[in-house]
C-alpha positions as CSV (number, residue, x, y, z in Angstrom):
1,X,149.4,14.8,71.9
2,X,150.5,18.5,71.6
3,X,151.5,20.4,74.2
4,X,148.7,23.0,74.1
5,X,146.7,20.2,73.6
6,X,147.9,18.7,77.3
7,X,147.5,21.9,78.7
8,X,143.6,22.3,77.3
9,X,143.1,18.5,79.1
10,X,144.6,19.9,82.4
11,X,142.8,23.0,82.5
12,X,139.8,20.8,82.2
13,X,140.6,18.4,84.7
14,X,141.1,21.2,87.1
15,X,138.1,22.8,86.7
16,X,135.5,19.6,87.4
17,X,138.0,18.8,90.0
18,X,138.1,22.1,92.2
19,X,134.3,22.2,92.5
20,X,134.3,18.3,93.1
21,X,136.7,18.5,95.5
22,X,135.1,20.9,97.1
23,X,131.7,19.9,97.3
24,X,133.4,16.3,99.0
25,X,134.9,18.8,102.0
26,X,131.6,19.9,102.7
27,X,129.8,17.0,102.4
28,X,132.4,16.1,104.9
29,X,132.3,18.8,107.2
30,X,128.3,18.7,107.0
31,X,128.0,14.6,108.3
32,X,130.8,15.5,110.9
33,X,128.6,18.1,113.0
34,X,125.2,16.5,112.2
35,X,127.0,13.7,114.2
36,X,127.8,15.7,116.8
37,X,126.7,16.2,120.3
38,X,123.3,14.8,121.6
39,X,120.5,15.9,119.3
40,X,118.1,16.2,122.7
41,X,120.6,19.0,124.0
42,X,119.8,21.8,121.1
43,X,121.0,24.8,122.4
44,X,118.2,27.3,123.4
45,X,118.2,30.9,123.3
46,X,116.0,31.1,126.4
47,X,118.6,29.3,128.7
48,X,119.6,31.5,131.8
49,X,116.7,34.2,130.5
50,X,112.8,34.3,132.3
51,X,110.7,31.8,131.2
52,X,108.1,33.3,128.6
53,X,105.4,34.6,129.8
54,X,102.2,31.7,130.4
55,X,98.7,32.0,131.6
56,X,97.1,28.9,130.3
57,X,94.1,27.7,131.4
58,X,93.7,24.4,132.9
59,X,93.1,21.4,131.1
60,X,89.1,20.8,131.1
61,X,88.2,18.2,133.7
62,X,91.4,17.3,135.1
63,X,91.8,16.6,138.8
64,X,94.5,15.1,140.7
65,X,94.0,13.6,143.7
66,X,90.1,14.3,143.8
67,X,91.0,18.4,143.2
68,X,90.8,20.2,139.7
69,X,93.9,20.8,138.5
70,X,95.1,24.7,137.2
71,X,96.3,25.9,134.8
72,X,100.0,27.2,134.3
73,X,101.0,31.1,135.0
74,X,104.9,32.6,134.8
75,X,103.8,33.9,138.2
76,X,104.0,30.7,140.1
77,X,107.7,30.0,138.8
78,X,109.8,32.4,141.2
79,X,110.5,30.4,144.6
80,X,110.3,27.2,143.1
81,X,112.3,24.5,140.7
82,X,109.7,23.6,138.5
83,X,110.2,20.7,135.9
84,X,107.8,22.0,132.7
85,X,106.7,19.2,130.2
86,X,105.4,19.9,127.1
87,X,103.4,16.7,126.4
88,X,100.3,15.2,123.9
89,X,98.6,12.2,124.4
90,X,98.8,11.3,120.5
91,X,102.7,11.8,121.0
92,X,103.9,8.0,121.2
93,X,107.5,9.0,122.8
94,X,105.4,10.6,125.9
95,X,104.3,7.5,126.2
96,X,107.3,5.9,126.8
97,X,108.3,9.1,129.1
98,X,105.1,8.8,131.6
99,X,106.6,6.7,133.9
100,X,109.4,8.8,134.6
101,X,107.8,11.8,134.9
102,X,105.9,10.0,137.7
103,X,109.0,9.0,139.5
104,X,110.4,12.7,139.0
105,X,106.6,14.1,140.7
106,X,108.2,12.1,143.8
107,X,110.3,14.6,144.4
108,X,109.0,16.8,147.0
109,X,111.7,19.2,146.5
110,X,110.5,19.8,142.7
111,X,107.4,20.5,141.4
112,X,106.4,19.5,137.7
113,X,104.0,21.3,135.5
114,X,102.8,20.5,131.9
115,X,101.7,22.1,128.8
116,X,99.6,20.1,127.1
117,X,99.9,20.9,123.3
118,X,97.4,20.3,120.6
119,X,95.1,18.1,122.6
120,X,91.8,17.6,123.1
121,X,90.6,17.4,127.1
122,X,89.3,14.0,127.0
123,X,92.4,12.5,125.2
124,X,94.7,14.3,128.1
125,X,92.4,13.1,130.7
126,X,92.1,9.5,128.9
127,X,96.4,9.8,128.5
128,X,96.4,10.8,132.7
129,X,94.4,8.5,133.8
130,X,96.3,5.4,132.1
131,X,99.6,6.5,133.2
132,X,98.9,8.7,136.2
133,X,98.8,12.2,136.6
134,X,102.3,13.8,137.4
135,X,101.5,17.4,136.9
136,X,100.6,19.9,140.1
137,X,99.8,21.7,137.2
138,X,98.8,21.6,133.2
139,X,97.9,24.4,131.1
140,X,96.1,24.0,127.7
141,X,97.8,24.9,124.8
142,X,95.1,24.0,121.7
143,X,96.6,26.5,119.4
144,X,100.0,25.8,120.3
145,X,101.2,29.4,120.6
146,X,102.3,28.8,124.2
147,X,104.9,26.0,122.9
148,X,106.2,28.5,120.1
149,X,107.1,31.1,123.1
150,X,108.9,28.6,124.8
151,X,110.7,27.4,121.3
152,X,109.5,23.6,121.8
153,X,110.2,22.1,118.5
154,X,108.2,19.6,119.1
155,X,106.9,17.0,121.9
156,X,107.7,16.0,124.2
157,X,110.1,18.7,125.5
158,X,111.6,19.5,129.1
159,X,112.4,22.4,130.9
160,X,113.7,23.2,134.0
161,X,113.2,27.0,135.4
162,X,114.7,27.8,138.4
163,X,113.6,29.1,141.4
164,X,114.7,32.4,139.7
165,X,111.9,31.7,136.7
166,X,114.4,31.4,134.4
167,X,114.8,28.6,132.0
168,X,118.3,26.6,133.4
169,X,117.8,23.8,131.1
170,X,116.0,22.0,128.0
171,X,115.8,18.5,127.1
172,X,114.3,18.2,123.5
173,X,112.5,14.1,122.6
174,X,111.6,11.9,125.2
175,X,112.8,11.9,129.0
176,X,114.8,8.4,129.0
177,X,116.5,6.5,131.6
178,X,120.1,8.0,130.2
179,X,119.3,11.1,129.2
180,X,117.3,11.2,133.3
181,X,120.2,9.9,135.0
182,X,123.2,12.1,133.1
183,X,121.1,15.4,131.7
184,X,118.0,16.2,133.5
185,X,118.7,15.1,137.1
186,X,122.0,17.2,137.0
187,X,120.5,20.2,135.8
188,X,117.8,19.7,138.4
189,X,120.2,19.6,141.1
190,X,122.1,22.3,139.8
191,X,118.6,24.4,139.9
192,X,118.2,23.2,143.1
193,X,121.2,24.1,144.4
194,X,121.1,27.5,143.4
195,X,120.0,30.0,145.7
């Protein structure tokens, strides 16, 4: 083989070989961060800022203990930790969260509200009345335009706003026993703790 000949082959080499090589870093890079982290800890925007603005009205027939329960307004967040769920009863992981959300409406010091999202009153109702009802209250969000302002990706999702009204904290899939015990009860205490 010539020499320019070798040369030509090189050039050739190089130039599938740069591109190959790379594509193979980012392809790299890209399955080291997806990796990354816990996926039910996305970063908000709305962390540490007010909690959008909400005036829902209640979901249609719901009581709790014997009383009809409201809706959700921005207006009753100042004073108060509350715990806000964004829930469906044709979302299967809110089944699984139910009985945890219970145990968390145990805690006097809390209080913990709900947006129910793309529903249908009876379905909630239906949902409540299986699992019990741990919502003080539960606005109606049938359109879902309630969920967008609060940035839910999709349900369920937590929040916790302090007694400030602003968001401290967001908890994206299901509430778990892990992600209760080293995520959520933290940043409830946290909440709590501030003044």
């Amino acid at each position: 083989m010539s020499p320019s000949a070798r040369v030509g082959l090189d050039k050739r080499r190089l130039v599938v070989l740069v591109p190959l090589v790379a594509f193979l870093g980012l392809a790299g890079l890209f399955f080291v961060r997806l990796g990354a982290g816990d996926p039910s800890q996305l970063p908000s925007a709305l962390i540490g800022h007010p909690a959008p603005p909400v005036d829902l009205p209640g979901v249609e027939g719901l009581t709790r203990d014997g009383a009809p329960v409201p809706g959700l307004a921005s207006a009753d967040f100042p004073g108060k930790v509350t715990l806000v769920n964004v829930w469906a009863s044709w979302c299967i992981p809110c089944h699984a969260e139910a009985p945890l959300l219970m145990q968390l409406a145990s805690d006097p010091r809390i209080r913990v509200a709900g947006i129910n999202y793309k529903d249908q009153p009876e379905n909630a109702r239906r949902f409540l009345g299986r699992y019990g009802n741990p919502f003080v209250v539960s606005g109606a969000d049938p359109s879902g335009r309630a969920a967008i302002e609060w940035g839910v990706y999709g349900v369920p999702e937590t929040f916790v706003v302090g007694r400030d009204g602003k968001i401290a904290f967001k908890l994206v899939g299901p509430i778990t026993p892990e992600n209760l015990q080293d995520a959520l009860r933290p940043a409830i205490e946290k909440a709590l703790g501030q003044s």
